[in-house]
N, C-alpha and C positions, 0 to 999 in steps of 0.2 A: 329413136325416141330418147330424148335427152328426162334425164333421172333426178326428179325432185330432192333433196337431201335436205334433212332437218337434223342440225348435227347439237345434242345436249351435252352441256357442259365445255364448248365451242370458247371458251375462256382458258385452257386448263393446256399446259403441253400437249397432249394427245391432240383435245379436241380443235385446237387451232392450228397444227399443224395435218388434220385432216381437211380443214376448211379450207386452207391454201391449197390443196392436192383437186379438190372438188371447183376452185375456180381456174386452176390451171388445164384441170379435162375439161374439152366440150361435150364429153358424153354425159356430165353432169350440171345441174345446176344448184349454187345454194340459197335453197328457197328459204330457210330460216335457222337461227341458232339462239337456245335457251339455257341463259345464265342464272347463278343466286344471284338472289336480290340483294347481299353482300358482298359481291364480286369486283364490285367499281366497274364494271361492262358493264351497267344496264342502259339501255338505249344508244351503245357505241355503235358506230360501223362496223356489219359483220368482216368486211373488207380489211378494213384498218385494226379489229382483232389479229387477224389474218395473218397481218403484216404485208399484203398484197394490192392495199390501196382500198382508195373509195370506193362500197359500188351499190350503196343507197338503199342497203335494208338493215336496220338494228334488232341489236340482241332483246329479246324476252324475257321473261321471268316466269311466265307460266305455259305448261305444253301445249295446254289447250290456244293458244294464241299465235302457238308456229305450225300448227298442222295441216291449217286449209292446202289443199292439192299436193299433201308433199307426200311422197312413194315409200319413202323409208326413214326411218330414224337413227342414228347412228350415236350410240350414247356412250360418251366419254366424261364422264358422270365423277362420282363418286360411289362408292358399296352403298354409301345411305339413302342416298335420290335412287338408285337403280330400281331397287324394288319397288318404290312407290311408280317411274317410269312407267317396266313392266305391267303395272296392274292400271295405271290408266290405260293404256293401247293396250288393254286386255275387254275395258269397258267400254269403249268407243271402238273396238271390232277391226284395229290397226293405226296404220299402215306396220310395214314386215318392220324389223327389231333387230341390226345388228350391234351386239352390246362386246364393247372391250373394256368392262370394268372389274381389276382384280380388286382380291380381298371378300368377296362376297360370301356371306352367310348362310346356312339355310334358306332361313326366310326370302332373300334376294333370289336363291336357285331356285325354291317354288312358285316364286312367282315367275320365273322366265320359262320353266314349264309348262305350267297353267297357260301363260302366254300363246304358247307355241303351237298350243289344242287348235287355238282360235286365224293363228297369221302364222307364216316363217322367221322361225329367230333363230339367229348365230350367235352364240356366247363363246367369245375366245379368249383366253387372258395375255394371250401377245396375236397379234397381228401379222405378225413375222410371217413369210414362207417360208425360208431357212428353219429358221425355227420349227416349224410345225414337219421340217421334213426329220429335223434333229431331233424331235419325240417319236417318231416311226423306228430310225435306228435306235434308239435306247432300247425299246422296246423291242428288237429282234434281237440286240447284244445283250438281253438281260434274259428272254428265255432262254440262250444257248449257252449261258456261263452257271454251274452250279453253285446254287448260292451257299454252301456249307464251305466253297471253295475260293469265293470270289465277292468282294467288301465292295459296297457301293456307295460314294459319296460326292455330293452336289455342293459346286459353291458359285454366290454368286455376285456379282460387284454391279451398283448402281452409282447415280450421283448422288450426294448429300441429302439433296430436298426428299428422295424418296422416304415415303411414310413405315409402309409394310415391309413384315421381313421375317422367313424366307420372301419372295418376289413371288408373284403369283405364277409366273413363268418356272421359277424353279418347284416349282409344288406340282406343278402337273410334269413337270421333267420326272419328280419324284412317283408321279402316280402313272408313268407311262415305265419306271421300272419294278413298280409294284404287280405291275400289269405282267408285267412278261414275267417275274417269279412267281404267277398267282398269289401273291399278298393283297394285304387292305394296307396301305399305306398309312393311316393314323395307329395301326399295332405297332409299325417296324420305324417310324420317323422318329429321327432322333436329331432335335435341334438346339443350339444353341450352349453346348456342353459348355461345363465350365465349372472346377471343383477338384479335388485331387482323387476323388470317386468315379473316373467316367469312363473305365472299360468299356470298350466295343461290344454290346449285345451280338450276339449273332442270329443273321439277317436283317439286322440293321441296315436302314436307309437315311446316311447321315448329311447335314447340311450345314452350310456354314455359311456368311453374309460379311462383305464387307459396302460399308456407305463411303463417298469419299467425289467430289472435284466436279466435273461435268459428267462422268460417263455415262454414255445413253444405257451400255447391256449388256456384260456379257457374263455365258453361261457354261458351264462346262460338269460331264458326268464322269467321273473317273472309276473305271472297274479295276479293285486290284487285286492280283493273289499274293500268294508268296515268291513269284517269279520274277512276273510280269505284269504292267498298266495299260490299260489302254484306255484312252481318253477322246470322248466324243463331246465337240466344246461349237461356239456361236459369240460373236462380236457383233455388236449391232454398231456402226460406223457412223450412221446418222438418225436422226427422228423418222426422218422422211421415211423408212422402212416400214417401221409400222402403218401411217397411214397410205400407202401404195396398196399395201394390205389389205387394209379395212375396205378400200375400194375396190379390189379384186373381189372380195369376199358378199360388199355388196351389190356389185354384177352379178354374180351368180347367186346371191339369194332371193335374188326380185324374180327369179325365174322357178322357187321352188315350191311346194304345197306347204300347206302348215307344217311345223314339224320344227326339233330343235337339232342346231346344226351345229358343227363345228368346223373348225380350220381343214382339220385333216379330209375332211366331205368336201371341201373346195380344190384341194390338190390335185383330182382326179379331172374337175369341171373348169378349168379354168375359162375365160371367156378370150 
């Protein structure tokens, strides 16, 4: 059964570089892609978004106008469109929702929620496998290291154009070593220091960012004592990583009940 995909926001890094992955598999097909009406795509070739050539369907401007027969949605969005997204395919009763948009809100998380009562949605904020294995270790390296004994800090390097910062990738790196100390990650997150005021709270989960050049990713946690470091880290080499991902992730969530998913629920299921 080849797999309808209806990819939002198909204009944007993420989203056009999953478009090209969905015409390059035949186990998919891309049935439609929905741009702003500010985007300079509207009515282009999904194709020639792509960078893969012609292949005689244009981008949209509204959801409702890409959904006839298509399986899943794949929203590479913005935080702002995502919720609205969400809560239409909440009102018209699907199709499934995998969403890789960082940065998101409250209000964006409740509705992907809500959502997930009614269809299956996966909300990840990287795409990565790697990745999603590299929050699993953090997470065993952070319950077994005492934190009275042992400083934990997250840094992490994007290209220029990125907007948000920390990365939403390093936020959940942070919430997967909150995890394993039993912490709430917004008590112990300490971002952005800078003052001649900025001792080390203890149990602190610190973060740091730098923007800069083309780099697609990379991510790295550093535990340290007064000994000894050890560093659990991730390089993303190319785009294409994430969206191989998105597509792993939406094979196996066309196969699941309602319910909201995540990366790490697909590591065990891969297809």
């Amino acid at each position: 059964m080849t797999i309808k995909v209806c990819i939002a926001g198909v204009g944007g890094r993420l989203g056009s570089a999953i478009a090209r992955e969905v015409l390059l598999d035949e186990r998919f097909e891309l049935a439609s892609g929905v741009v702003r009406s500010d985007s300079g795509y509207t009515e282009q070739d999904l194709g020639e978004i792509a960078g893969a050539g012609w292949v005689g369907k244009t981008a949209v401007v509204r959801l409702e106008d890409a959904l006839d027969g298509t399986d899943v949605v794949i929203d590479a969005s913005t935080a702002q469109a995502s919720g609205a997204i969400a809560r239409r395919l909440t009102e018209m009763g699907g199709p499934a929702l995998v969403c890789g948009v960082t940065g998101l809100g409250v209000e964006q998380t409740d509705a992907l929620r809500e959502a997930s009562k009614v269809f299956p949605v996966l909300a990840a904020r990287n795409f990565s496998i790697g990745l999603t294995l590299v929050e699993m270790l953090v997470s065993m390296a952070a319950s077994g290291l005492p934190v009275e004994r042992w400083d934990a800090e997250i840094s992490e390097t994007h290209h220029r154009d990125k907007t948000d910062a920390p990365s939403g990738t390093a936020l959940a790196l942070g919430e997967a070593v909150a995890k394993g100390r039993e912490q709430i990650l917004d008590m112990v997150a300490e971002k952005g220091r800078s003052g001649s005021n900025q001792r080390r709270m203890p149990g602190a989960i610190g973060f740091s960012s730098q923007r800069g050049g083309g780099i697609v990713g990379e991510h790295v946690v550093d535990f340290l004592s007064s000994n000894e470091v050890i560093s659990i880290g991730h390089r993303a080499l190319d785009r294409r990583v994430f969206a191989l991902g998105a597509l792993t992730a939406t094979l196996w969530l066309i196969r699941q009940k309602p319910g909201l998913y995540a990366m790490k629920d697909v590591i065990g299921g891969q297809p």
